[in-house]
N, C-alpha and C positions, 0 to 999 in steps of 0.2 A: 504493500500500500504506500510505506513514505517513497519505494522508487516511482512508483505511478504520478504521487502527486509531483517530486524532484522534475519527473519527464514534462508535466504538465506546464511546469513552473517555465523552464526552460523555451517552452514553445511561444508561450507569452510571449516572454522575454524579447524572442527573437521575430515574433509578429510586430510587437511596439516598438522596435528599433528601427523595424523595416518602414514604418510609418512616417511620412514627413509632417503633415499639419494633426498636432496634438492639442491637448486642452490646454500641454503648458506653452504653447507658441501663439497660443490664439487669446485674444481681450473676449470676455462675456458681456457685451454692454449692453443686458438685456432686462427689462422690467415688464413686471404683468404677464408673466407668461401662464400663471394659474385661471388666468382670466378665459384662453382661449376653450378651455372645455366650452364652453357658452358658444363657439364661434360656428358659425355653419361649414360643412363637409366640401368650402371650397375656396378655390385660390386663383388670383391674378397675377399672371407673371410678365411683371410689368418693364420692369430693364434687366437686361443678362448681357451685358458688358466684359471683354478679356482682352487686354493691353499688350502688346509682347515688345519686349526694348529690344531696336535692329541698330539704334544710332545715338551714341550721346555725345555733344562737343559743347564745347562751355572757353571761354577767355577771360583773361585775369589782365588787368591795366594796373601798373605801381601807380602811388600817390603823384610822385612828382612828374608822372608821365611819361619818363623818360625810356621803360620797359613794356610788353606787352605780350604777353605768352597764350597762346592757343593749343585747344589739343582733340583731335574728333578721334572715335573708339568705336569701332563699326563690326559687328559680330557676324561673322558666316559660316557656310554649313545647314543653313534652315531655311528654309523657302517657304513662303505666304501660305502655299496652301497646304500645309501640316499646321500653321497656327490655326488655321479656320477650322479644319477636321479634329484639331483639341477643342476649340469651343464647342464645334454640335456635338463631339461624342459627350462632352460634359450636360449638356443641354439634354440628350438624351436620354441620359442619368437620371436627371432631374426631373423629368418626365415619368418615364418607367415608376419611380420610387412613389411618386406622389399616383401613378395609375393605380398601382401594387397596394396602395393604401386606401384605396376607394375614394379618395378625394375630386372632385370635380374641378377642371383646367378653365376659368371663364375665357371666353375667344374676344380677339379684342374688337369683335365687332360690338360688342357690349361696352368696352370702355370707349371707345367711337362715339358711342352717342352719350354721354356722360359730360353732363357742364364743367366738369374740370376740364375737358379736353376739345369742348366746341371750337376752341382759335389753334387749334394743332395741330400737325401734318403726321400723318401716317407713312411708316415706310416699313423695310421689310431687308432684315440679315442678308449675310452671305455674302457679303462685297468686302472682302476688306480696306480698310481705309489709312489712308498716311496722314489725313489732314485732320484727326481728332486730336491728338497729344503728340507733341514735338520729339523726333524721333523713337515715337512706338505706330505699330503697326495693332490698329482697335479694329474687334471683330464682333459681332451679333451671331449668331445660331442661323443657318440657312432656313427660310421660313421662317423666319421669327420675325414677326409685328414690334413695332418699337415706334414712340412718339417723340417728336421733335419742336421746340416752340418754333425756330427758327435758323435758317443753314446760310451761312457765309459764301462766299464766292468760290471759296478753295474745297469748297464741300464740308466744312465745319460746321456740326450741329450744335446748337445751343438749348440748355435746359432738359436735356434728355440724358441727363446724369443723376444719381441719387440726389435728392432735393428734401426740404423738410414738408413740403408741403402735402405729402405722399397719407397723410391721415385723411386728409380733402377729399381726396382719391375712393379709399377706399367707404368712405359714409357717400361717395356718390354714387359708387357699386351695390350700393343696399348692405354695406357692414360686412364685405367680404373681405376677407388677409391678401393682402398685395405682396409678392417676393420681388425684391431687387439686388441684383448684384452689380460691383464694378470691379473687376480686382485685374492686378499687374503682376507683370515678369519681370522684373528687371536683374541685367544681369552687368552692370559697371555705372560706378561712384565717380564722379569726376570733382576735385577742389581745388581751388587756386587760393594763392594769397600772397602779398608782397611787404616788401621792406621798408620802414619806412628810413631807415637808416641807410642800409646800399642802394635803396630805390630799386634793386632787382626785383625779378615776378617769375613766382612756381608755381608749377600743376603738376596735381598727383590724379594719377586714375587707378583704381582699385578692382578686380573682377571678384566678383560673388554673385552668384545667381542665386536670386530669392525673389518673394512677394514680398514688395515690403510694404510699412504701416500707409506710406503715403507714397506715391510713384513721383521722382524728380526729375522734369524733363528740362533740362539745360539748353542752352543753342549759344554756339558763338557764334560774331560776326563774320559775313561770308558763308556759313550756313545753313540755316535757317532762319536768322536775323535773332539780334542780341537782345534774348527777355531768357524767362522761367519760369515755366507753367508746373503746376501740382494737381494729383490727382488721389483723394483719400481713397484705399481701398477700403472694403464693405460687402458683407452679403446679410439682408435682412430678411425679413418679414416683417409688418406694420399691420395692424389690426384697428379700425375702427378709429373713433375722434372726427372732429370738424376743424382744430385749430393746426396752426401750424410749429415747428418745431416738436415742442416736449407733448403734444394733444393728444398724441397714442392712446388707448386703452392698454394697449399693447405691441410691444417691440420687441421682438428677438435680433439683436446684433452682433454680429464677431467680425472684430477684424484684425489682424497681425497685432502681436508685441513686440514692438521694436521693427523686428522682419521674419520672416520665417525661411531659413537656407535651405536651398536644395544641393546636397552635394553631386559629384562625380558627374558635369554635366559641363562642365567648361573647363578650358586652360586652364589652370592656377599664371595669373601675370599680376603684375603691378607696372604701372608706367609714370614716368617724369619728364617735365620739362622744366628747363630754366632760363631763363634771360636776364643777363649781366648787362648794367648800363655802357662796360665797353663792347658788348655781343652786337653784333645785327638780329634782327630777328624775321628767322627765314623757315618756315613749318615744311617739314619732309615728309612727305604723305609715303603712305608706306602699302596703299591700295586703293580698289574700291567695293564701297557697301554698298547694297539697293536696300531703299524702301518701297516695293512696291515698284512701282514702272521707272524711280527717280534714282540716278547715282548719284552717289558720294563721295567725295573723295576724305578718306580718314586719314591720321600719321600715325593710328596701330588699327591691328585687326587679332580678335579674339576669336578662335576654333572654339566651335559648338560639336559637340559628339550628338549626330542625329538618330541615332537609335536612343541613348541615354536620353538626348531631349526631350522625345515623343512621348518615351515611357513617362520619365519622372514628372515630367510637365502636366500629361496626363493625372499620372499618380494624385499631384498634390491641389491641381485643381479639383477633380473629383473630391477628395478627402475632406475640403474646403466647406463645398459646396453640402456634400452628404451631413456635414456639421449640423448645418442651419437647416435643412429638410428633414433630419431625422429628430429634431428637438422640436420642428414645427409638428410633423404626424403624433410623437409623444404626447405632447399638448395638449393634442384635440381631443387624448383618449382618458 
């Protein structure tokens, strides 16, 4: 008997190691979840959002001017349409689970006619796109409905990102639980900083592929023009209320502590630049990235192992995602 339970022990063990998104990597930012017994046997899935980082570059200017260090970090080995086929197979998941549970999927021809969404444009997954988040490549579910208040020239959508206003939503649904996700990959850190004493300027670039708490899209000038956009990651559910922000009845939320690693899935690199006020400063591109139909020129390039990609990429989306749908069907019982 104690070798049975030792064998037992062991398998654990080596199940939960094999695991990448756990309860210790993940925030529980969830209230009211006792409440959902009350909730009806059904659900709207209203954004399913998945980011993948293909490109990050960022530039750093000394104080006195006189320095200015640049540095693009362009990851290859993965092609667009393995990032797409992770988001449906995940989408899929989420599907099945919530079928398998009896739960009812509302079609969003019901959220369509819904005064939260009277002034919003309907459109429909499966395209992936370069113009949401500054070098990531964002993807929807093939077939999958998704609303947008308003799209940019470059094809950037606005307000079709998790929002607080999502309890509106769901008392316009007749009091139905709304799921939303947004989450990222990202797999390299770029930081600069300069002196104010030598007036010199460094960049340091880091590789670790994770989700992290919040997705940091960088751009330096010449690339996709000099700002920095943020994208929290999130996978919820929202239950009921009229108001906006904290109005919930009920919120089921997780999202990254800190980041959550995935290993054995990239090069281990670290990268540097420096620029001495007696240096010229002259960026030696070292290839080219695509995002999508667009090249790049970067001065490093990070090897992606595409079997490790697919799987673990796979893996920890899934795992992510199975979090928040399997605490939702709990819930209801």
């Amino acid at each position: 008997m104690k070798n049975t339970l030792l064998i037992f022990a062991f398998f654990v063990c080596a199940l939960a190691n094999g695991q990448i998104v756990t309860s210790k990597n993940i925030s529980d930012n969830s209230y009211g979840e006792k409440k959902l017994k009350d909730a009806p046997k059904k659900i709207y899935l209203n954004q399913f959002f998945v980011n993948y980082q293909l490109v990050a570059a960022s530039s750093e200017a000394s104080a006195g001017g006189k320095t200015r260090a640049e540095m693009a970090v362009g990851m290859v080995g993965i092609d667009v349409e393995t990032m797409q086929e992770i988001t449906d197979n995940a989408y899929a998941m989420v599907v099945k689970k919530l079928n398998d549970a009896g739960i009812e999927i509302v079609n969003s021809s019901v959220a369509e006619k819904t005064d939260f969404y009277s002034d919003w444009t309907k459109a429909q997954g499966g395209t992936p796109s370069k113009a949401q988040l500054l070098g990531y490549v964002s993807t929807v579910p093939t077939g999958f409905d998704f609303f947008y208040k308003k799209m940019t020239k470059d094809g950037k959508t606005k307000g079709a990102f998790i929002v607080d206003t999502t309890p509106a939503l769901s008392k316009d649904l007749g009091d139905i639980p709304v799921f939303e996700a947004n989450i990222s990959f990202q797999f390299v850190t770029i930081e600069g900083n300069s002196s104010y004493v030598t007036d010199a300027t460094k960049m340091k670039g880091v590789v670790l592929y994770q989700i992290p708490e919040v997705a940091i899209a960088k751009s330096a000038e010449g690339f996709f023009g000099a700002k920095i956009e943020t994208s929290r990651v999130a996978a919820r559910v929202v239950w009921k209320g009229g108001m906006n922000g904290s109005g919930a009845n009920t919120i089921l939320s997780y999202s990254p502590k800190g980041s959550v690693e995935i290993p054995g899935v990239m090069e281990e690199k670290k990268f540097k630049e420096y620029v001495a006020p007696s240096m010229s400063y002259n960026t030696t591109y070292a290839g080219v990235s695509y995002t999508n139909d667009k090249e790049i020129e970067v001065s490093h390039q990070v090897k992606a192992d595409p079997a490790a990609y697919k799987a673990k990429t796979q893996q920890a989306l899934n795992e992510y995602l199975s979090l928040v749908v399997d605490n939702f069907i709990a819930s209801l019982n």
